[in-house]
C-alpha positions as semicolon CSV with decimal commas, in nm:
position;residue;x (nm);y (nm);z (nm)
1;X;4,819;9,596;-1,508
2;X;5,066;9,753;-1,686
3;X;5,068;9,678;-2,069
4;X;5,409;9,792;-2,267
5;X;5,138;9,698;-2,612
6;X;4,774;9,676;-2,683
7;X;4,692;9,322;-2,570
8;X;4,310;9,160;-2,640
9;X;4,189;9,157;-2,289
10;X;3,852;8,915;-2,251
11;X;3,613;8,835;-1,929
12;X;3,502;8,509;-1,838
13;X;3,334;8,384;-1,534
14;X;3,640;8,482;-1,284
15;X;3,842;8,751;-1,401
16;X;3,920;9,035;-1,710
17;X;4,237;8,885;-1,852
18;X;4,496;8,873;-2,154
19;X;4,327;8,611;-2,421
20;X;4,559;8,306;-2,445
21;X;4,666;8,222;-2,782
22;X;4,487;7,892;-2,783
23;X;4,150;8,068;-2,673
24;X;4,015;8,211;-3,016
25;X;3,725;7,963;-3,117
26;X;3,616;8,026;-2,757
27;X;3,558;8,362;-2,789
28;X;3,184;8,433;-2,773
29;X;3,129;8,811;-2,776
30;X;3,242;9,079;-2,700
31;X;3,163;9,331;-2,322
32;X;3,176;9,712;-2,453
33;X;3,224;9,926;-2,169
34;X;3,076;10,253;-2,094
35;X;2,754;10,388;-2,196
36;X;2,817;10,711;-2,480
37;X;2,644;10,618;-2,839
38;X;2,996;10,810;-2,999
39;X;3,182;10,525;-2,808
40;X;2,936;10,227;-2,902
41;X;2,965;10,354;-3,299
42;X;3,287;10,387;-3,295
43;X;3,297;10,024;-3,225
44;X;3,115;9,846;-3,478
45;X;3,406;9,804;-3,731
46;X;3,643;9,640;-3,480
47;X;3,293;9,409;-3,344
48;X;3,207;9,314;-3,682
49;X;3,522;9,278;-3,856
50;X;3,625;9,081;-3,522
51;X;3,303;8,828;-3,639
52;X;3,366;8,819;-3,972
53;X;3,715;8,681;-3,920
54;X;3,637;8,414;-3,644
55;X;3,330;8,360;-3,888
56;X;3,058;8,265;-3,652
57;X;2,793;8,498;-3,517
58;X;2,931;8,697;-3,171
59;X;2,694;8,819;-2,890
60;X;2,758;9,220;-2,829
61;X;2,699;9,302;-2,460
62;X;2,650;9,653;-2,437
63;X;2,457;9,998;-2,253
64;X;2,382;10,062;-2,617
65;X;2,237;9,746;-2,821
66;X;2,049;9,948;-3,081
67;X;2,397;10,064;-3,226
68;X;2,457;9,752;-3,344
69;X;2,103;9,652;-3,499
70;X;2,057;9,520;-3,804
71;X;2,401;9,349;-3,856
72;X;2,341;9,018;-3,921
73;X;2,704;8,870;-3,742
74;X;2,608;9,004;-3,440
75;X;2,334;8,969;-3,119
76;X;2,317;9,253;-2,922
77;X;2,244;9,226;-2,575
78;X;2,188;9,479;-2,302
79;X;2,434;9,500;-2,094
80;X;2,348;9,357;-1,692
81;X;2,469;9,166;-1,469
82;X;2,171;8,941;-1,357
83;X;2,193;8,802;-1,723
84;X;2,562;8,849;-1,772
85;X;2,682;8,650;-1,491
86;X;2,492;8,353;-1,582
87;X;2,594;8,355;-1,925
88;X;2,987;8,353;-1,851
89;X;2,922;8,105;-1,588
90;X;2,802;7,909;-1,897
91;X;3,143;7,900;-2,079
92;X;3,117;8,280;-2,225
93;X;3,429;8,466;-2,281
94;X;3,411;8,795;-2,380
95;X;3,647;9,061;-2,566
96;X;3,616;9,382;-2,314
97;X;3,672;9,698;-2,482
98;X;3,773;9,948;-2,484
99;X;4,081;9,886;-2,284
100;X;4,296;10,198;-2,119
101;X;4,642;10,112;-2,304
102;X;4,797;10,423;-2,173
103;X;4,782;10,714;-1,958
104;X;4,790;10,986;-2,209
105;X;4,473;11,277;-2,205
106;X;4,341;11,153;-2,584
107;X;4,367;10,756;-2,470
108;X;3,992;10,732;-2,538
109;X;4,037;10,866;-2,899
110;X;4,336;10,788;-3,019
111;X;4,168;10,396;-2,930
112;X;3,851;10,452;-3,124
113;X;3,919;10,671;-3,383
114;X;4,246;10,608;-3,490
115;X;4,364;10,254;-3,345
116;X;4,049;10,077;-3,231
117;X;4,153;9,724;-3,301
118;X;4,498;9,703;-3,189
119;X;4,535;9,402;-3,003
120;X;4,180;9,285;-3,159
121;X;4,199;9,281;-3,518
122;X;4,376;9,468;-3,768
123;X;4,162;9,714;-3,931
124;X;4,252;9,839;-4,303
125;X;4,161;10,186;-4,407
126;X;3,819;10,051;-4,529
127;X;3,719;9,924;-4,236
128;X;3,792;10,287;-4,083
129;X;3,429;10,402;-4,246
130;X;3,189;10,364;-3,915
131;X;2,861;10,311;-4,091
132;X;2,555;10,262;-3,876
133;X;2,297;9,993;-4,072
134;X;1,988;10,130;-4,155
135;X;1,732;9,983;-4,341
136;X;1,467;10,102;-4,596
137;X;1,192;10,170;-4,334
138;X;1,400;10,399;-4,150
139;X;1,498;10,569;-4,529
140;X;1,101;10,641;-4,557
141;X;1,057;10,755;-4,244
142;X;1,350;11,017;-4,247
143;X;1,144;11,110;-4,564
144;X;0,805;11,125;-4,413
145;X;0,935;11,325;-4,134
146;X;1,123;11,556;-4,362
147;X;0,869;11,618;-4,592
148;X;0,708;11,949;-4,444
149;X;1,026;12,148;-4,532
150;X;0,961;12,071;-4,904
151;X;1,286;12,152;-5,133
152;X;1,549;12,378;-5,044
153;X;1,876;12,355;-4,844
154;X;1,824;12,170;-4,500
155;X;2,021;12,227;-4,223
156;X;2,024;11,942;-3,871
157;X;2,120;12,136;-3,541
158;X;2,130;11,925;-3,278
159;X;2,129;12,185;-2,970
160;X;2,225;11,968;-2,686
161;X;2,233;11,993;-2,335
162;X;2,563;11,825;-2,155
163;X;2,838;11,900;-1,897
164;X;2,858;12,285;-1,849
165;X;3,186;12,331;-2,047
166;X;3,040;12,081;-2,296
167;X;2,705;12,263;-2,352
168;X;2,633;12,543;-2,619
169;X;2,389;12,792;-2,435
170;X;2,045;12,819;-2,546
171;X;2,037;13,136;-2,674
172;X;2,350;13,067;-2,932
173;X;2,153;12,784;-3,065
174;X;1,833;13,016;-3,125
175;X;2,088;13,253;-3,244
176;X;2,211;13,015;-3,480
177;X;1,910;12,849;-3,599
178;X;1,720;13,191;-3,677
179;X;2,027;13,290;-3,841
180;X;2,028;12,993;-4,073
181;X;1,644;13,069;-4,167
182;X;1,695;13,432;-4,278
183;X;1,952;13,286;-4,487
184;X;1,687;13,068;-4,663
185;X;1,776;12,726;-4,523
186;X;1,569;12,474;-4,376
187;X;1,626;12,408;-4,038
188;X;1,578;12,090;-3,848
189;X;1,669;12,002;-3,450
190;X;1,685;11,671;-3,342
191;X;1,829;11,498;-3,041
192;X;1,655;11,351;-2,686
193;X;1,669;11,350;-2,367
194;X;1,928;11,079;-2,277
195;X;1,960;10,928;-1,924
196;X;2,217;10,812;-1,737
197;X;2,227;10,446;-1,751
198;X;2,488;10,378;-1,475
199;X;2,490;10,690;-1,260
200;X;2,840;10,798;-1,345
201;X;3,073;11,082;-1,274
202;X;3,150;11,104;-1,677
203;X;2,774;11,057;-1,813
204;X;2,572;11,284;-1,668
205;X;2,178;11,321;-1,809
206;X;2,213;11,439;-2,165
207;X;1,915;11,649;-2,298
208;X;1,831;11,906;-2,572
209;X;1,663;12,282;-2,574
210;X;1,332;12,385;-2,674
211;X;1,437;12,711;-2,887
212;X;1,114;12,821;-2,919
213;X;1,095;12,911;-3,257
214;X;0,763;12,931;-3,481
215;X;0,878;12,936;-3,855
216;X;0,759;12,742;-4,117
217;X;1,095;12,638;-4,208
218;X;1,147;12,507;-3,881
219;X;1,074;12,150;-3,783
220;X;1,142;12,040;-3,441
221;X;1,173;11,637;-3,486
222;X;1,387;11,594;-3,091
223;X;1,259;11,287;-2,960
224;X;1,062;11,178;-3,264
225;X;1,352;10,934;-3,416
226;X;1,528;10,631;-3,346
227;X;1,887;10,635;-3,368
228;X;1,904;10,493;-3,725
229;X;1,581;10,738;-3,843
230;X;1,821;11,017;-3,714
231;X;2,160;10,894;-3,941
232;X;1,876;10,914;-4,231
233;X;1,750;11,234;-4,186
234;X;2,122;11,388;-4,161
235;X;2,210;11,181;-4,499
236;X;1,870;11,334;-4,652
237;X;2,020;11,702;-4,515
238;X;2,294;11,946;-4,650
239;X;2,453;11,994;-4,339
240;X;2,478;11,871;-3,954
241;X;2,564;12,099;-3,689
242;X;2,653;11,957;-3,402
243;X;2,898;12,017;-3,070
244;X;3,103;11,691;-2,998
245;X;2,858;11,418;-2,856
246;X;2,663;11,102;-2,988
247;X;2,493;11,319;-3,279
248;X;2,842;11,383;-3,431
249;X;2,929;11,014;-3,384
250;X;2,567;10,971;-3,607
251;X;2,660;11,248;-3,842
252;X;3,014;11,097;-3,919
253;X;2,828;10,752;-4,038
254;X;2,690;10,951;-4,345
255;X;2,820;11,167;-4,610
256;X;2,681;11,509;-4,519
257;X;2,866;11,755;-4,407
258;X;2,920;11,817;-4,058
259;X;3,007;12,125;-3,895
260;X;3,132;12,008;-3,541
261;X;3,141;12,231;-3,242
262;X;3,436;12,184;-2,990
263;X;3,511;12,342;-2,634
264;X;3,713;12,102;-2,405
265;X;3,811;11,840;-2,631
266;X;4,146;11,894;-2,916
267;X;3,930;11,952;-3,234
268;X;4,224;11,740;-3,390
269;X;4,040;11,452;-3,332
270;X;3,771;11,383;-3,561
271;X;3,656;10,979;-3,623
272;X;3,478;11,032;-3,967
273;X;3,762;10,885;-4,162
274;X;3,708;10,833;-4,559
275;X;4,035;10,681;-4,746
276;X;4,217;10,660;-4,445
277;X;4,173;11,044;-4,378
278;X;4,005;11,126;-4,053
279;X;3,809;11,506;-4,050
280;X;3,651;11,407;-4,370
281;X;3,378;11,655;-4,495
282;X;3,444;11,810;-4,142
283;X;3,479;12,209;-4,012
284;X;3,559;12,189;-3,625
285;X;3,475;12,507;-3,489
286;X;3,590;12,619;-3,185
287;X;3,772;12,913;-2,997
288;X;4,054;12,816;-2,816
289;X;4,067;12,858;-2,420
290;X;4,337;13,130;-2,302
291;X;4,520;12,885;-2,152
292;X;4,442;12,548;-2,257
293;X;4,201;12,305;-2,414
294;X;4,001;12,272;-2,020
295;X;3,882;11,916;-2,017
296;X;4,178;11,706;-2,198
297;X;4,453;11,931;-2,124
298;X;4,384;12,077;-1,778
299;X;4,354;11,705;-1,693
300;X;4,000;11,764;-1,483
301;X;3,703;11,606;-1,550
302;X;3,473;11,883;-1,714
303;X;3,670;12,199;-1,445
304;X;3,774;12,508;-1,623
305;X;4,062;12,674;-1,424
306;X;3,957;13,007;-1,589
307;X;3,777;13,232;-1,353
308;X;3,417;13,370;-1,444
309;X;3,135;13,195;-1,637
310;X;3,269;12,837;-1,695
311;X;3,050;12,803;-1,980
312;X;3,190;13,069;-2,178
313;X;3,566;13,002;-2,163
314;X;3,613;12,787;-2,541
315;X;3,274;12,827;-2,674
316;X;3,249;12,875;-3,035
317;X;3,083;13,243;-3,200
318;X;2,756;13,202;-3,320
319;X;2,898;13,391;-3,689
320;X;3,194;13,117;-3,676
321;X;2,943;12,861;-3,699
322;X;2,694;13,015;-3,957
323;X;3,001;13,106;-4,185
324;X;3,112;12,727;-4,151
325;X;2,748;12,615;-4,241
326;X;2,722;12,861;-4,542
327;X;3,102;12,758;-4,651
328;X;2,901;12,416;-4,711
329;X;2,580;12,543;-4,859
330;X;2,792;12,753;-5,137
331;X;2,922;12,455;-5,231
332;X;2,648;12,265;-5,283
333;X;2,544;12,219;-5,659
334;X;2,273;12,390;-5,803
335;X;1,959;12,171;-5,875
């Protein structure tokens, strides 16, 4: 269907649809589509400001349910069909999002970063500041876990494994990380392996490397923390390396600094917006393609059109990085 505007588009037991205007106090939830953690945090302001103005608790069907834990408007429930179907059949009527309003190559972003509520609710620059909601046990936890690195400057590198034109190589990370520990700093890696919940084209099994490095100053925490231990540990950090994937999503609900690593997305778009400002406390690295940005702008799903190793074509530098890193570290005040 063709849409000149953002419309609210819900689901109920027969068909996805425009909302009528007499439907609001039927609304029961909301169906997030897709299955990427960025996505799913993106989310919660238009979810929760969404329950806070119908002012009754709303049920969050979604791939990712521990995103929205510990918000006490909303029940989230995984999302699947054998329960899903019974509950609309039940009188449930659901808010789908997000909803394609155009045809444009930054569609996805431009909806959740910049204009996630349109057609929903109308979000005010405050409401712009994704937060994820932690709680004091996941606070001492990040602090137990961070503990063996003592004082100093701590640096989170989350060396993920992705798409080929999405994935930093290996060796750059080591690169990177041994780089950061002659410098002094701390360095911590973090991440999991992440499987792919409904067998799609565009979420392929997500992963992370083992660097293989012994240092005392190293600590190797992938696959020891939940998703809101992780936000903690980056908030107890200096700074958060990370290339553009759920981590940076996690990274942008705290105040540290972020160094974000971009290949086939625009590094215009950032989503950790403070004041109204997106990009805030934000260095996107990158090193732009000969041609082209290859995923948004060649219009392919992860397919370079440059010739050669496919990998290579926008990676970042390893010394871009670790200047970007140390830009942060300078300006951190002295204890």
């Amino acid at each position: 269907m063709e849409t000149p505007q953002p419309i609210c588009m819900v689901r109920d037991s027969k068909e996805v649809r425009p909302l009528r205007s007499e439907e609001q106090d039927r609304v029961t939830g909301f169906l997030l589509c897709g299955e990427g953690y960025g996505d799913m945090i993106c989310m919660i302001p238009t979810v929760e400001k969404t329950a806070r103005q119908l002012g009754r608790t709303l049920d969050v069907w979604t791939k990712r349910p521990e995103v929205f834990a510990n918000i006490s408007s909303l029940h989230p429930r995984m999302s699947d069909d054998s329960a899903l179907d019974p509950y609309l059949a039940k009188g449930g009527l659901l808010i789908v999002c997000p909803v394609r309003f155009d045809k444009t190559a930054k569609w996805n972003q431009a909806h959740l970063a910049v204009r996630p509520a349109e057609g929903i609710v109308q979000l005010d620059d405050a409401d712009k500041e994704v937060r994820l909601y932690t709680t004091v046990a996941d606070r001492g936890t990040a602090a137990r876990l961070l503990e063996p690195l003592g004082a100093g400057p701590k640096v989170v590198i989350h060396p993920n494994r992705n798409r080929p034109v999405r994935t930093w190589p290996s060796e750059r990370w080591r690169e990177l990380a041994l780089g950061l520990l002659e410098r002094g700093a701390g360095v911590v890696a973090v991440g999991r392996d992440v499987p792919n919940l409904a067998d799609t084209e565009e979420n392929v099994p997500k992963g992370v490397f083992d660097l293989g490095i012994a240092h005392d100053r190293f600590l190797d925490l992938t696959g020891r923390t939940s998703l809101h231990e992780l936000s903690e540990v980056i908030a107890a950090s200096d700074v958060a390396v990370t290339f553009d994937s759920g981590v940076l999503h996690v990274a942008n609900c705290t105040e540290t600094p972020v160094v974000a690593l971009f290949s086939d997305n625009d590094p215009d778009f950032f989503t950790r917006i403070r004041a109204g400002k997106p990009g805030a406390g934000t260095v996107a690295v990158h090193r732009p393609c000969p041609t082209q940005f290859c995923q948004t702008w060649h219009g392919a799903w992860s397919e370079c059109l440059q010739e050669g190793d496919r990998r290579m074509c926008c990676l970042p530098g390893v010394e871009q990085v670790l200047e970007a890193v140390m830009g942060f570290l300078r300006d951190q005040p002295s204890p």
